[in-house]
N, CA and C atoms as an extended XYZ file, in Angstrom:
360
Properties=species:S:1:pos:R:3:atomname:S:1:resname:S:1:resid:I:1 pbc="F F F"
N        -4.443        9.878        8.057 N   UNK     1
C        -5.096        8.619        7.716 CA  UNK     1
C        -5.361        8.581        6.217 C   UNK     1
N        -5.748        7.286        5.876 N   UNK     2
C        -5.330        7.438        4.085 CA  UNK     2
C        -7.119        6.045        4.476 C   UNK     2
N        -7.546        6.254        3.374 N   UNK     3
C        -8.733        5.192        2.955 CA  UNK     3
C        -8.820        4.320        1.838 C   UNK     3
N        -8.809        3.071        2.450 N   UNK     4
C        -9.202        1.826        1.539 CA  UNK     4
C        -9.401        1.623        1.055 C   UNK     4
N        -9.589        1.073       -0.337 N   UNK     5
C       -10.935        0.791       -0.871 CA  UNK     5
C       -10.640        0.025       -2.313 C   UNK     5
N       -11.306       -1.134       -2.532 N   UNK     6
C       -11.068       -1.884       -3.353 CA  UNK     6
C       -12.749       -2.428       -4.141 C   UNK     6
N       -12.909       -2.749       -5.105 N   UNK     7
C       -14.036       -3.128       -6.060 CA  UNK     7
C       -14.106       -4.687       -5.679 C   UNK     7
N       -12.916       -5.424       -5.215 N   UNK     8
C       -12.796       -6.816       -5.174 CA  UNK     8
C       -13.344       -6.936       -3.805 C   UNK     8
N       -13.694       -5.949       -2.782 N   UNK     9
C       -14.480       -6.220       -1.866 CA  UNK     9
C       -16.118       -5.509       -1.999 C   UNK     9
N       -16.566       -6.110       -0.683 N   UNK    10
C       -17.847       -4.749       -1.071 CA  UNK    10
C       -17.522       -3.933       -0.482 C   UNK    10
N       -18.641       -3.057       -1.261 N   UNK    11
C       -18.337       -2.054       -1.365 CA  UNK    11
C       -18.833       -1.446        0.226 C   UNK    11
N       -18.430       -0.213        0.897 N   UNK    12
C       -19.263        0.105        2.270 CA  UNK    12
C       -20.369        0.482        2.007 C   UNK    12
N       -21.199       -0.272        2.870 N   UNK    13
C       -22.702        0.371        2.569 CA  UNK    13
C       -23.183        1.411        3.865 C   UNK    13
N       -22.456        1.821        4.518 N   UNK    14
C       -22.899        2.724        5.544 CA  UNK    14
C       -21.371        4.099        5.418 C   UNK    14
N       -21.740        4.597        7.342 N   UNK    15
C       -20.831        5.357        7.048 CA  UNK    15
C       -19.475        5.157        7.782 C   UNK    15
N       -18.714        4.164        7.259 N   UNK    16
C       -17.611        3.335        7.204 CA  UNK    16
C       -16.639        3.341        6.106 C   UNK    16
N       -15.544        2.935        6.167 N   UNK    17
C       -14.500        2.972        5.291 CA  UNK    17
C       -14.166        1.633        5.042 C   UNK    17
N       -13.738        0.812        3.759 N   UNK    18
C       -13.286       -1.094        3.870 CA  UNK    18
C       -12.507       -1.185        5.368 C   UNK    18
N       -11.117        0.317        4.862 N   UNK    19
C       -10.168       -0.141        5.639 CA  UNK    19
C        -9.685        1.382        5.969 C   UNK    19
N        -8.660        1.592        7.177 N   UNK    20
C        -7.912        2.560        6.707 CA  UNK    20
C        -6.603        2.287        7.243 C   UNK    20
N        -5.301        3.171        7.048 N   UNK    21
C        -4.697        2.938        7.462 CA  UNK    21
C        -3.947        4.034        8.053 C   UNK    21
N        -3.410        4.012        8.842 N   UNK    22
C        -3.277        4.887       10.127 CA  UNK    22
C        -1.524        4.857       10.608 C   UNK    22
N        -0.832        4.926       10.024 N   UNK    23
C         0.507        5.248       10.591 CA  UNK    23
C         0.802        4.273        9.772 C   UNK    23
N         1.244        2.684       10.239 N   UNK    24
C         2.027        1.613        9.797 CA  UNK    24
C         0.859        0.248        9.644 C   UNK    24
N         0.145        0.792       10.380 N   UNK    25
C        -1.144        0.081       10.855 CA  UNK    25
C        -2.592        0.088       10.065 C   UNK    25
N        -3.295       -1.121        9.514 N   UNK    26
C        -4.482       -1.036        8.636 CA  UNK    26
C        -5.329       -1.603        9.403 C   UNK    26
N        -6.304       -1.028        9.745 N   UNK    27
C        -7.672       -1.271       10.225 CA  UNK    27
C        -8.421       -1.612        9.010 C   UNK    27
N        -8.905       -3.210        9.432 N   UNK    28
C       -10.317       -3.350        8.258 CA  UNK    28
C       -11.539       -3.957        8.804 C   UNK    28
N       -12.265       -3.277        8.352 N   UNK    29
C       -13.389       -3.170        8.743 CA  UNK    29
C       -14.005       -4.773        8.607 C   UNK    29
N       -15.066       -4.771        9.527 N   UNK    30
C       -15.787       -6.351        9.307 CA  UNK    30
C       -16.254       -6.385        7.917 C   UNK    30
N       -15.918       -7.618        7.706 N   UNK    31
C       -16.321       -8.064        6.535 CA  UNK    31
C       -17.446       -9.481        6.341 C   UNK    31
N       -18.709       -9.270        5.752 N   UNK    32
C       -19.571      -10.646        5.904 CA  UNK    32
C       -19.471      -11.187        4.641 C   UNK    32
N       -20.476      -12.009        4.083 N   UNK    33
C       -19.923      -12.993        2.874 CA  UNK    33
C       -20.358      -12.598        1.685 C   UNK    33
N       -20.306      -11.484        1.996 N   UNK    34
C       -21.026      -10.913        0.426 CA  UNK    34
C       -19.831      -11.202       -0.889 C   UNK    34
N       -20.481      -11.348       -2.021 N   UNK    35
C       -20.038      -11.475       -3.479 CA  UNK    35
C       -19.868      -10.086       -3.976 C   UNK    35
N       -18.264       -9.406       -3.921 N   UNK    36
C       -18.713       -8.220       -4.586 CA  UNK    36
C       -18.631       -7.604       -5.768 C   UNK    36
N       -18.899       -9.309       -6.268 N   UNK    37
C       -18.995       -9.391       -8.421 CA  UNK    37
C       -21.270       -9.222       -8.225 C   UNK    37
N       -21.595       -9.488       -7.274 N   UNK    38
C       -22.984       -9.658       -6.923 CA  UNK    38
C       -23.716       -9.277       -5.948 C   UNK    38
N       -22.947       -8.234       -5.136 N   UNK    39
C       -23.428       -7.981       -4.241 CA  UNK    39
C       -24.419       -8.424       -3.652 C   UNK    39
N       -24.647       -9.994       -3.069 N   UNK    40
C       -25.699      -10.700       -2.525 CA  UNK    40
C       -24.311      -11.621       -2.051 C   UNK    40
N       -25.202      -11.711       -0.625 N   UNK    41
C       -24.502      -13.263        0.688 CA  UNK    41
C       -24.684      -14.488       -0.301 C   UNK    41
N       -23.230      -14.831        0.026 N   UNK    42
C       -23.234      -16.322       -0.601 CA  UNK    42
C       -24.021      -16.752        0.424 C   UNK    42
N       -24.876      -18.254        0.148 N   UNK    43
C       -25.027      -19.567        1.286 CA  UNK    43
C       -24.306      -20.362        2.002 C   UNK    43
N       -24.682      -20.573        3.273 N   UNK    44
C       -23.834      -21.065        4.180 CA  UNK    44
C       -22.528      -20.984        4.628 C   UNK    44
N       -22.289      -21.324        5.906 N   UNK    45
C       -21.219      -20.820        6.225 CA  UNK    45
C       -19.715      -20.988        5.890 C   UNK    45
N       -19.417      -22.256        5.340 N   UNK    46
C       -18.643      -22.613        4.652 CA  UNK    46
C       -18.271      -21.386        3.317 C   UNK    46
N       -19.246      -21.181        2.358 N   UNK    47
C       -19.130      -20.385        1.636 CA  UNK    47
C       -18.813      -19.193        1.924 C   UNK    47
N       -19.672      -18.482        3.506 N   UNK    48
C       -19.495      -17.288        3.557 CA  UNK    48
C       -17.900      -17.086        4.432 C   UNK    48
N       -17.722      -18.014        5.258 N   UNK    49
C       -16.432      -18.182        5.635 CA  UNK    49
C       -15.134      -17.822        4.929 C   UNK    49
N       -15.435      -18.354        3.497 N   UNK    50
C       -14.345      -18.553        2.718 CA  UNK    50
C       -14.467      -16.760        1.889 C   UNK    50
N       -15.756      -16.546        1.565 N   UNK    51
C       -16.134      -15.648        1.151 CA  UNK    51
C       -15.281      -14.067        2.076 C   UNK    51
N       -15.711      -14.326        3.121 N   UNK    52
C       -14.946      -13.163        3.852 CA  UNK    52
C       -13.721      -13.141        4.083 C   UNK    52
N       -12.896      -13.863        4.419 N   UNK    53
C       -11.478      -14.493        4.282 CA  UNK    53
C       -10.744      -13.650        2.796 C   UNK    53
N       -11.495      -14.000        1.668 N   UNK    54
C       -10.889      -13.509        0.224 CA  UNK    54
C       -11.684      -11.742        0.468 C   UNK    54
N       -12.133      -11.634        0.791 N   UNK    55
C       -12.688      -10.003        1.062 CA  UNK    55
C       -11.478       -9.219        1.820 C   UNK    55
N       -11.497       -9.785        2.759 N   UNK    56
C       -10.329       -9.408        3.796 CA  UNK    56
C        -9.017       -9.467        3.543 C   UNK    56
N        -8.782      -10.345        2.257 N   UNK    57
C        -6.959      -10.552        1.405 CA  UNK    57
C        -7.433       -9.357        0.353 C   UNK    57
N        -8.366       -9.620       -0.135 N   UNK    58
C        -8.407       -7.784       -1.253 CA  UNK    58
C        -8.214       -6.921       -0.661 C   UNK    58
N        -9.035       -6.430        0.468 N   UNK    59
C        -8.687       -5.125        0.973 CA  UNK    59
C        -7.724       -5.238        1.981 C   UNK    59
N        -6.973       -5.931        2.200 N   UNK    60
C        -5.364       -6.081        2.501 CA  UNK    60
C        -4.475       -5.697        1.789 C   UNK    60
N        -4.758       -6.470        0.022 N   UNK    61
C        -4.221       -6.604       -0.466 CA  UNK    61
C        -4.001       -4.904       -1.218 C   UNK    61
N        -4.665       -4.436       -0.956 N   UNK    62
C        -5.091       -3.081       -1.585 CA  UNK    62
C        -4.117       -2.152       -0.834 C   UNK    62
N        -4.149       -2.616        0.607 N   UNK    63
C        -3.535       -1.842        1.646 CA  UNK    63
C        -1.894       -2.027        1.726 C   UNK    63
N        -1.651       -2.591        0.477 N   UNK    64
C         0.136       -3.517        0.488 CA  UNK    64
C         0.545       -4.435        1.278 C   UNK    64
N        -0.881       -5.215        1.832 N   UNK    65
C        -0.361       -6.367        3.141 CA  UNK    65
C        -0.860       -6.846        2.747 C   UNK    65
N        -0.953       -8.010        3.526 N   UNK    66
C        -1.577       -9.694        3.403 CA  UNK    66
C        -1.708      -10.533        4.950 C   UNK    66
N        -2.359      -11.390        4.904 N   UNK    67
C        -2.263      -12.014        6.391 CA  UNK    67
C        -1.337      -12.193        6.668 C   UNK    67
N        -0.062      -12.380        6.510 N   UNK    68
C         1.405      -12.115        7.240 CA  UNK    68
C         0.933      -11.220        7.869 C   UNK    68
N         0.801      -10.094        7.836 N   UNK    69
C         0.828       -8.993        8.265 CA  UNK    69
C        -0.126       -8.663        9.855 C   UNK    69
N        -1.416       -9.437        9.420 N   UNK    70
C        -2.869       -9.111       10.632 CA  UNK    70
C        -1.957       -9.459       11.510 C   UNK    70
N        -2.244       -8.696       12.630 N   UNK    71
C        -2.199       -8.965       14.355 CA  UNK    71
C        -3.070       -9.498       14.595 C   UNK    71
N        -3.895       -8.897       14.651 N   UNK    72
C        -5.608       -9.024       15.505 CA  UNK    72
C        -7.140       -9.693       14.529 C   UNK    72
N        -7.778      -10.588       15.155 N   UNK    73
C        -8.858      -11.041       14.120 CA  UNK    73
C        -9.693      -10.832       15.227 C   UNK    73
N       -10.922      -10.535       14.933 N   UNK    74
C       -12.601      -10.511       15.394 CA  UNK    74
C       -13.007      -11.176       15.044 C   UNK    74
N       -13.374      -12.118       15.075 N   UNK    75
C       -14.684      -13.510       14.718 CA  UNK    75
C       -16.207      -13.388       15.296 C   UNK    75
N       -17.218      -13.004       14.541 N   UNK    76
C       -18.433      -12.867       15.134 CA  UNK    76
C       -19.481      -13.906       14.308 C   UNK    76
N       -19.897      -15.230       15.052 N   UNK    77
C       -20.802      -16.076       14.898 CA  UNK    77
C       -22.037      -15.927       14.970 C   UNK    77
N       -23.156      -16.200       14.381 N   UNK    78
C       -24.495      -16.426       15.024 CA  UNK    78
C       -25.468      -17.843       15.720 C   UNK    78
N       -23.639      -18.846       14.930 N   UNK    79
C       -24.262      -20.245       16.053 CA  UNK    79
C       -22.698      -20.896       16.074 C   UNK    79
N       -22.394      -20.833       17.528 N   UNK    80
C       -20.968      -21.879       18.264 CA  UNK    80
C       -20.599      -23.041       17.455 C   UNK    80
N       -21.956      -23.765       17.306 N   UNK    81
C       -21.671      -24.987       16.374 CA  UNK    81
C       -20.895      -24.653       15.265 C   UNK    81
N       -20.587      -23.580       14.554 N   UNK    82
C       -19.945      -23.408       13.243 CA  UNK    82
C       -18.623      -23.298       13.564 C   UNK    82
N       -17.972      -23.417       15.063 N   UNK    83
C       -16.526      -22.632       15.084 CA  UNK    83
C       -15.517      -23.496       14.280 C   UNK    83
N       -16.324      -24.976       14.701 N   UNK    84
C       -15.183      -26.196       13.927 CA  UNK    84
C       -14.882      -25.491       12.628 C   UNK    84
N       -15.977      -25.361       11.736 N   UNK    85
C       -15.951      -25.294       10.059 CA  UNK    85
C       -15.094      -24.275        9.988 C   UNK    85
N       -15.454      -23.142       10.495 N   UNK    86
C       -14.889      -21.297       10.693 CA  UNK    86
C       -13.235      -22.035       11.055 C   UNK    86
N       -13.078      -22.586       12.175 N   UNK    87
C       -11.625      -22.319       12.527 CA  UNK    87
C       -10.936      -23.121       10.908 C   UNK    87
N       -11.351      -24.066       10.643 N   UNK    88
C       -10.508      -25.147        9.749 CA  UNK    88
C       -10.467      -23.856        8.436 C   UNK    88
N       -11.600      -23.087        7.939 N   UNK    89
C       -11.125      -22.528        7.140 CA  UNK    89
C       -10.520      -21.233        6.969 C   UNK    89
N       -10.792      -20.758        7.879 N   UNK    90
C        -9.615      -19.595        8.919 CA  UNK    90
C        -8.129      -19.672        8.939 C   UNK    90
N        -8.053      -20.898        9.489 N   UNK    91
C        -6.781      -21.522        9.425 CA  UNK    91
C        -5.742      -21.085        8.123 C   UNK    91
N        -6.417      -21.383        7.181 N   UNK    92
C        -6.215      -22.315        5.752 CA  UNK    92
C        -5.307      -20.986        4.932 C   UNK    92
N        -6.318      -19.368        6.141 N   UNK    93
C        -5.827      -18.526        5.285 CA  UNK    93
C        -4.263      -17.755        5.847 C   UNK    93
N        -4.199      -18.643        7.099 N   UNK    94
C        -3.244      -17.856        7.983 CA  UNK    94
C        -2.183      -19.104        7.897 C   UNK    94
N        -0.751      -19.586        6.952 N   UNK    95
C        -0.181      -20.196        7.006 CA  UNK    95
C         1.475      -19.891        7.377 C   UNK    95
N         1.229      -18.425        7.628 N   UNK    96
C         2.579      -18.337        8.248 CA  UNK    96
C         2.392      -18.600       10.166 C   UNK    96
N         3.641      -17.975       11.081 N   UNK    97
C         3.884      -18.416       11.992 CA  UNK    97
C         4.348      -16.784       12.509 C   UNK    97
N         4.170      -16.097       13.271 N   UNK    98
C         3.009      -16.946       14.274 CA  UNK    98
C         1.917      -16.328       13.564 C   UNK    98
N         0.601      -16.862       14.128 N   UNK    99
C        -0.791      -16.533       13.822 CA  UNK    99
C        -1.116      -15.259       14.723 C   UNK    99
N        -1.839      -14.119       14.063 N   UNK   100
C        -2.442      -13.663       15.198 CA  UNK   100
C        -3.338      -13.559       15.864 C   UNK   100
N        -3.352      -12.821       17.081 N   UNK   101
C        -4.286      -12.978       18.598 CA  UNK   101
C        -6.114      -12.942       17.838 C   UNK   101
N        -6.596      -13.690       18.368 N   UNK   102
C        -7.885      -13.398       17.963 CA  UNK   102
C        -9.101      -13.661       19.243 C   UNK   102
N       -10.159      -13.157       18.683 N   UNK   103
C       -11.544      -13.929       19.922 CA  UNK   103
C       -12.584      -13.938       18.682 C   UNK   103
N       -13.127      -14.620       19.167 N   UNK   104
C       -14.735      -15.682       18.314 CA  UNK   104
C       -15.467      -15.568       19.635 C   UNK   104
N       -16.676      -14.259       19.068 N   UNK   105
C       -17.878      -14.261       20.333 CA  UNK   105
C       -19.296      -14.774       19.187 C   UNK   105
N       -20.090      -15.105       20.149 N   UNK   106
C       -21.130      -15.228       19.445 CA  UNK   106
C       -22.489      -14.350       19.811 C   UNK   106
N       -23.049      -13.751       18.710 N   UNK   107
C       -23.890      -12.726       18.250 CA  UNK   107
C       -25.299      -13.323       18.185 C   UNK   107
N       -26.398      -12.309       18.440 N   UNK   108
C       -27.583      -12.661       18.437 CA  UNK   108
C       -27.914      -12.638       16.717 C   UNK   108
N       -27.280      -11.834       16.080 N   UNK   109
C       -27.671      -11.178       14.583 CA  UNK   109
C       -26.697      -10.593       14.128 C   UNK   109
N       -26.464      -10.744       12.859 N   UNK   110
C       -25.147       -9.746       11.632 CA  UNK   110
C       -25.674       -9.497       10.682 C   UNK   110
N       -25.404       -8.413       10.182 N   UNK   111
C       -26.060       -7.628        8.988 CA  UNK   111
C       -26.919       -8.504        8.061 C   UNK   111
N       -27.513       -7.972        7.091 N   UNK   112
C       -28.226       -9.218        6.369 CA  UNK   112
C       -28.433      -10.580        6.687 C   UNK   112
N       -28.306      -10.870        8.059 N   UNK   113
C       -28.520      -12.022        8.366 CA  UNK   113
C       -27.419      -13.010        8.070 C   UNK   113
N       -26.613      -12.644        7.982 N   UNK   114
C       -25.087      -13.034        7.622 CA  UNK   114
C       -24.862      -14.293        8.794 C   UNK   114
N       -23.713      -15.446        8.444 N   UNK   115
C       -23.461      -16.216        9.589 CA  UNK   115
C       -22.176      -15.884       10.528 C   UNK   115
N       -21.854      -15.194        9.880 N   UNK   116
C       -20.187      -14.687        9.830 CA  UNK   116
C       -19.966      -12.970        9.711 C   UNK   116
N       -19.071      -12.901       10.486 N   UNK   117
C       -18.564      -11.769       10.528 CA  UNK   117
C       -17.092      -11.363       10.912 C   UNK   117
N       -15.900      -11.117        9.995 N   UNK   118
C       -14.919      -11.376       10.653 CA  UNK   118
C       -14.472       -9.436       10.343 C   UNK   118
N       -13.259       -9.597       11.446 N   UNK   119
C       -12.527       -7.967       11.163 CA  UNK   119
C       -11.002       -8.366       11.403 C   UNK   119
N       -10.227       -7.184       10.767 N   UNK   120
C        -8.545       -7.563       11.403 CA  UNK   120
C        -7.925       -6.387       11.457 C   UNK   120
């Protein structure tokens, strides 16, 4: 196994790795909406949406992939009502064909109180 790790995301604050990668295959870790020029949650979900999305293309991008590449997405909400906003800008980042498999559950709580939580 080889480890992740990019400045253009945040940084891990526990005992976790961004990403790793494992044969052919990159595991990355959830990512919430943190700024990691500021290490502080952007506001709202829109922001943090978009926010984790570009977290998740750095430490991709780090890993020599890009969303072409994801199979699998984790979507973790703390309110249903947001899936509209979440899917439209989700979308936006996945423009090849096909998309991959994903599930969107919804959570009582995410780290810092985060609205969002995505993994791939």
């Amino acid at each position: 196994m080889k480890k992740v790790e990019t400045i253009n995301a945040p940084i891990a604050v526990g005992p976790y790795s961004q990403a790793l990668i494992a044969g052919e295959f990159v595991f990355c870790s959830g990512q919430i909406g943190i700024d990691p020029k500021t290490n502080e949650l952007v506001e709202g979900i829109e922001k943090q949406t978009k926010r984790v999305m570009n977290n998740l293309k750095a430490v991709l991008k780090m890993a020599n992939g890009g969303f072409e590449n994801v199979v699998k997405t984790e979507i973790f909400l703390t309110d249903i009502n947001d899936f509209t906003t979440v899917n439209e800008i989700y979308g936006s980042f996945f423009v090849n064909d096909p998309k991959p498999a994903r599930q969107t559950v919804v959570v009582a709580k995410l780290p810092k109180n985060a609205l969002i939580e995505i993994s791939c």
